[in-house]
N, C-alpha and C positions, 0 to 999 in steps of 0.2 A: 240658732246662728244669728246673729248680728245682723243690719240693717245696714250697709252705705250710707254716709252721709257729704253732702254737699259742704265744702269749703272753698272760699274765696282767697285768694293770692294777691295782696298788694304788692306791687314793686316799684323804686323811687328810681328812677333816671336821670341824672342833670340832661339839661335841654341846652344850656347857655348859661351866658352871663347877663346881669342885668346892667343898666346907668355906670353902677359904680364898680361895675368886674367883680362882681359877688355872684355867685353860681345861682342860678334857677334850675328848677326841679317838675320833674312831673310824674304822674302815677298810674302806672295800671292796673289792670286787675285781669283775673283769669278765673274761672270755675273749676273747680274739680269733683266730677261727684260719685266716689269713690272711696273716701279713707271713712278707716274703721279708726274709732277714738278711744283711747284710752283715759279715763280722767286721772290725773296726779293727786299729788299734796295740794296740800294751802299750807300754808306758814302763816302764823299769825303773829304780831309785833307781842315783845315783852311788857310795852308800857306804850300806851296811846299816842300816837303822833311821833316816833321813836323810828321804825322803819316800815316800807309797806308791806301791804301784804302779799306773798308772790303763790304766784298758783299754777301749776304746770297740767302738759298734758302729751299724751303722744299719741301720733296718727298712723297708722296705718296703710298702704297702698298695696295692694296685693295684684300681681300679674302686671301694672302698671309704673310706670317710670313718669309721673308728673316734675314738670320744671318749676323745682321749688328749692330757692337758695339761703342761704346764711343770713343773706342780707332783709332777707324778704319776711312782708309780716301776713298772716293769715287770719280770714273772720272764720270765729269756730261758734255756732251755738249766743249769737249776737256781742260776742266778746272777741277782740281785735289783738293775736298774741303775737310777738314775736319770737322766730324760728332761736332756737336756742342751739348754735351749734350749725354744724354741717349736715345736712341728710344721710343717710347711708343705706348706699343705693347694691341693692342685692341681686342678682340674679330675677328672684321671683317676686322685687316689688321696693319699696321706700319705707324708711318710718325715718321720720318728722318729729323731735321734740321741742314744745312751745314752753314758752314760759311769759306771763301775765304779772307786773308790777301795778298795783292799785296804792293809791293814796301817796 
């Protein structure tokens, strides 16, 4: 059986505006240590410098209902993904699919 692992939930919230009424922002975070991972694809570009490389992944939550939205990006495994998509959230738990743009 699989191991839990510990994920971090960033979320960005305007606070206000600054000098010139252009929104300011701020971020939180939350721990979850709980989801089971899935590792995805990588995609790798046809010709260097062309498109990046996108890497996905999906999580798991089982018996648990963590507050993790659309908007929101998560640290999986020192790599920072954002939520690809809506959650869908089940009876007996969540899964979470991320997806990672490099370069």
């Amino acid at each position: 059986m699989k191991t839990p692992e510990s994920v971090t939930r960033y979320r960005r919230s305007q606070t206000g505006t600054d000098a010139y009424n252009r929104p300011t922002y701020s971020e939180t975070t939350a721990t979850f240590g709980d989801a089971l991972v899935a590792p995805g694809e990588s995609t790798e570009p046809g010709e260097a410098g062309r498109k990046p490389v996108l890497v996905t992944a999906t999580l798991y939550f089982r018996d648990t209902h963590p507050d993790i939205v659309d908007s929101d990006q998560v640290l999986l495994r020192g790599n920072r993904y954002d939520v690809d998509g809506v959650p869908q959230v089940w009876p007996s738990g969540v899964v979470v699919k991320l997806r990672l743009a490099r370069g």
